[in-house]
C-alpha positions as CSV (number, residue, x, y, z in Angstrom):
1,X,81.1,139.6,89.8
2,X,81.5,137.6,93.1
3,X,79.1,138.2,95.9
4,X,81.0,139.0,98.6
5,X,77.4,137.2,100.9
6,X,78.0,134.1,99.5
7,X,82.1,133.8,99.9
8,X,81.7,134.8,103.9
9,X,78.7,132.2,103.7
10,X,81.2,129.8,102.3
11,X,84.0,130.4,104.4
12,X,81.6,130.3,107.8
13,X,80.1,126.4,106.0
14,X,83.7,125.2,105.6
15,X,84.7,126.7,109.2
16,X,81.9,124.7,110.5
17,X,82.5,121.5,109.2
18,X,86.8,121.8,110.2
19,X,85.5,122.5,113.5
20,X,83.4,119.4,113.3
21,X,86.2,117.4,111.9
22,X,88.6,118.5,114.8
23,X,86.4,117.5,117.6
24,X,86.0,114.4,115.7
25,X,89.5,113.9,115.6
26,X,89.6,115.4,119.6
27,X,87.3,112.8,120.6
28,X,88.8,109.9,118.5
29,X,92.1,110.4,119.9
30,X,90.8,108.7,123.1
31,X,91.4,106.1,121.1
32,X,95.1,106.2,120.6
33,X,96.5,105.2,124.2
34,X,93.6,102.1,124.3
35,X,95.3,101.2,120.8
36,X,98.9,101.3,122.8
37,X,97.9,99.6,126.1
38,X,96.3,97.2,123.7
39,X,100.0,96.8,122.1
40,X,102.1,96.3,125.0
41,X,99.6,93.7,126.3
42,X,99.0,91.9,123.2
43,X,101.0,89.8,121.1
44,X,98.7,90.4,118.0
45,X,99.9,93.8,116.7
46,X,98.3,93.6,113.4
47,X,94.6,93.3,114.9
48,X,95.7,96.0,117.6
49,X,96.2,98.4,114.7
50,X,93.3,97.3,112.5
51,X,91.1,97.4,115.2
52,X,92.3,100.8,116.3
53,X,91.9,102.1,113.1
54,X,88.0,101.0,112.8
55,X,87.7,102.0,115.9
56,X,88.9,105.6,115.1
57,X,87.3,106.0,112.0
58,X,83.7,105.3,113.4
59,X,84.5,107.7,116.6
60,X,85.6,110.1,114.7
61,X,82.7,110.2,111.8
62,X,80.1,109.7,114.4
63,X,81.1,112.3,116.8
64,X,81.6,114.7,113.5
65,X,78.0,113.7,112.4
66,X,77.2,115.2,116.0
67,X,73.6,114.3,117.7
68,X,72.5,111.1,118.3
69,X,75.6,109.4,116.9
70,X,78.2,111.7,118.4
71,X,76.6,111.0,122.3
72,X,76.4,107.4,120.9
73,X,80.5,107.1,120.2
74,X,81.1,108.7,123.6
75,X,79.3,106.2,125.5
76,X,80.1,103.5,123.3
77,X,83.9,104.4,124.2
78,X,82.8,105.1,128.0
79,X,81.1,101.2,127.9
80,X,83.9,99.5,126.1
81,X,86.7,100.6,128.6
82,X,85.6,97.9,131.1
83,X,86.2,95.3,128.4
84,X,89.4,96.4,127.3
85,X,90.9,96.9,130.9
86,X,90.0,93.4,132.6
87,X,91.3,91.2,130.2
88,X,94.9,93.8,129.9
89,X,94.6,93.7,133.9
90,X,94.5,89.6,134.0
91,X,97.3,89.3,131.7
92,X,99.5,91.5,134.2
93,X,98.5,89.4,137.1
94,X,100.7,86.4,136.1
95,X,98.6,83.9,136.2
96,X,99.2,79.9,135.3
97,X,97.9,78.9,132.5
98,X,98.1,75.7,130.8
99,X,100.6,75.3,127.5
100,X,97.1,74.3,125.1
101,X,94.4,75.4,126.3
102,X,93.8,78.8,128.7
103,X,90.5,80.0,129.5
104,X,91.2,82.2,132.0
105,X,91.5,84.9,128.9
106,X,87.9,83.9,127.4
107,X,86.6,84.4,130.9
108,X,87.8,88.0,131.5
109,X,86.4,88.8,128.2
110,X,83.4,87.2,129.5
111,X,83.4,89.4,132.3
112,X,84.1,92.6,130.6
113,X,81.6,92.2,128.4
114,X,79.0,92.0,130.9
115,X,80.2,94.9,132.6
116,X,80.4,96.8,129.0
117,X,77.0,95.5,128.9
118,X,75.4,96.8,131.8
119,X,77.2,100.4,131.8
120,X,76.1,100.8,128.3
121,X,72.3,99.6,129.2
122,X,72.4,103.0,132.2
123,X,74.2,105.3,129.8
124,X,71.9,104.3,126.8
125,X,68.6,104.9,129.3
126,X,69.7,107.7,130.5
127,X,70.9,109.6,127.0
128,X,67.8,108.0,125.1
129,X,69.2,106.9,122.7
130,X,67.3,105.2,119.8
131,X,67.7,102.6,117.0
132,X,70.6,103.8,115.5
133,X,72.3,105.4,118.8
134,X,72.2,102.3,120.2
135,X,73.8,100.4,117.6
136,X,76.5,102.8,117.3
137,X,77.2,102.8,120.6
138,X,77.5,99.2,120.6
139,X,79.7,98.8,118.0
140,X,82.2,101.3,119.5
141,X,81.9,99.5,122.8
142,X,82.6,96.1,121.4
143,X,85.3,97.7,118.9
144,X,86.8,99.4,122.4
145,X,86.7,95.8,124.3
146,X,88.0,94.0,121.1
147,X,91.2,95.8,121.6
148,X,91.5,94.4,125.1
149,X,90.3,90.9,123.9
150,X,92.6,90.5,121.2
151,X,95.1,88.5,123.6
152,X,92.6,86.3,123.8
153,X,91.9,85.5,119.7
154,X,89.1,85.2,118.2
155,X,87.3,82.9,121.1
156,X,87.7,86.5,123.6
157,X,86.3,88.6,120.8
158,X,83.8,86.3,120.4
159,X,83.0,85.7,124.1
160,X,82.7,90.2,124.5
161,X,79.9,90.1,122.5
162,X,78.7,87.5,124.3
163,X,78.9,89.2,127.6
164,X,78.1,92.7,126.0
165,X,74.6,91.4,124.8
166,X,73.8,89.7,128.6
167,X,74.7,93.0,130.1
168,X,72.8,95.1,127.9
169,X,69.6,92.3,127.7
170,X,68.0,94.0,131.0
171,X,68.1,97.6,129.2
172,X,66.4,96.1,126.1
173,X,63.4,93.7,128.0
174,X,63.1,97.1,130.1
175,X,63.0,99.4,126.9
176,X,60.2,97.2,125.0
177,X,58.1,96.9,128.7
C-alpha cells in the first residue's frame, strides 16, 4: 500500500525543484537579448551563440542552486553589462579604423573590463560574497562582456579579463586588509 504522506511529500520536492528550475530559466533569459545585440554587432555568430549558451547554462544552474551562487549570477550579469555595451556602443559610432590593425576594439574592451571590474568589486562588498560567490560572479561577468568583445577576437576577450581583474584588484587588496 502507498502512503499517501510520502506521495504529497514527493509531489511538494518535485514542485520545489520546477519552481527552482523556472526562476533559473527566468533569470537566465536576461541572457537572450545580450546574445542578440551581441549578433547584430558582431560578425562572429558562432562564438555569439556558444558564448550565450555557457553563459545561460551557468545563470541558470547557479541561480537554481540559489544562495550564494544565485546572488553571485545576478551580479555577475549586473557587472558584465558594462563590458558588453561599450565595445557594441564603439562599433555603432563609425569610427576609422585601419584595414590591418584596429585597436580601438581592444581598448573598449579594455575599458569595459575595468568598469565590469569595479561594479563587481561594490556589488561583491556589499552582498559578501565568498570564495566561490566571487568566482562565480566573475565568470558570469566576463562570460557577459565576452559577448560584447567578440567583435574584437580573441585579443578583446583577452584584454576584458584584463580590465575585469584591474577593476576588481581594489576590492580584493581591500578584502585581505
Amino acid at each position: 500500500m502507498i502512503d499517501p504522506e510520502s506521495v504529497l511529500l514527493a509531489r511538494a520536492q518535485r514542485a520545489y525543484e520546477r519552481g527552482r528550475v523556472v526562476h533559473g530559466l527566468r533569470t537566465g533569459g536576461v541572457v537572450i537579448p545580450m546574445a542578440a545585440l551581441s549578433w547584430i554587432a558582431c560578425d562572429n555568430p558562432a562564438a555569439t551563440v556558444l558564448g550565450g549558451i555557457a553563459l545561460l547554462a551557468l545563470v541558470t544552474a547557479a541561480v537554481w542552486h540559489g544562495q550564494e551562487p544565485g546572488r553571485a549570477a545576478r551580479l555577475g550579469l549586473v557587472a558584465g553589462t558594462p563590458s558588453l555595451l561599450v565595445p557594441v556602443l564603439v562599433g555603432g559610432t563609425g569610427h576609422l579604423c585601419g584595414a590591418s590593425v584596429c585597436l580601438f576594439y581592444p581598448a573598449a574592451c579594455l575599458g569595459g573590463g575595468v568598469l565590469g571590474g569595479l561594479a563587481l568589486g561594490l556589488l561583491a562588498r556589499r552582498a559578501v560574497l565568498g570564495p566561490l560567490g566571487l568566482s562565480i560572479a566573475g565568470t558570469v561577468a566576463w562570460l557577459t562582456g565576452s559577448l560584447g568583445c567578440i567583435v574584437a577576437g580573441s585579443t578583446g576577450i583577452a584584454v576584458l579579463v584584463v580590465g575585469l581583474a584591474f577593476g576588481l584588484a581594489p576590492t580584493l587588496t581591500l578584502r585581505r586588509a
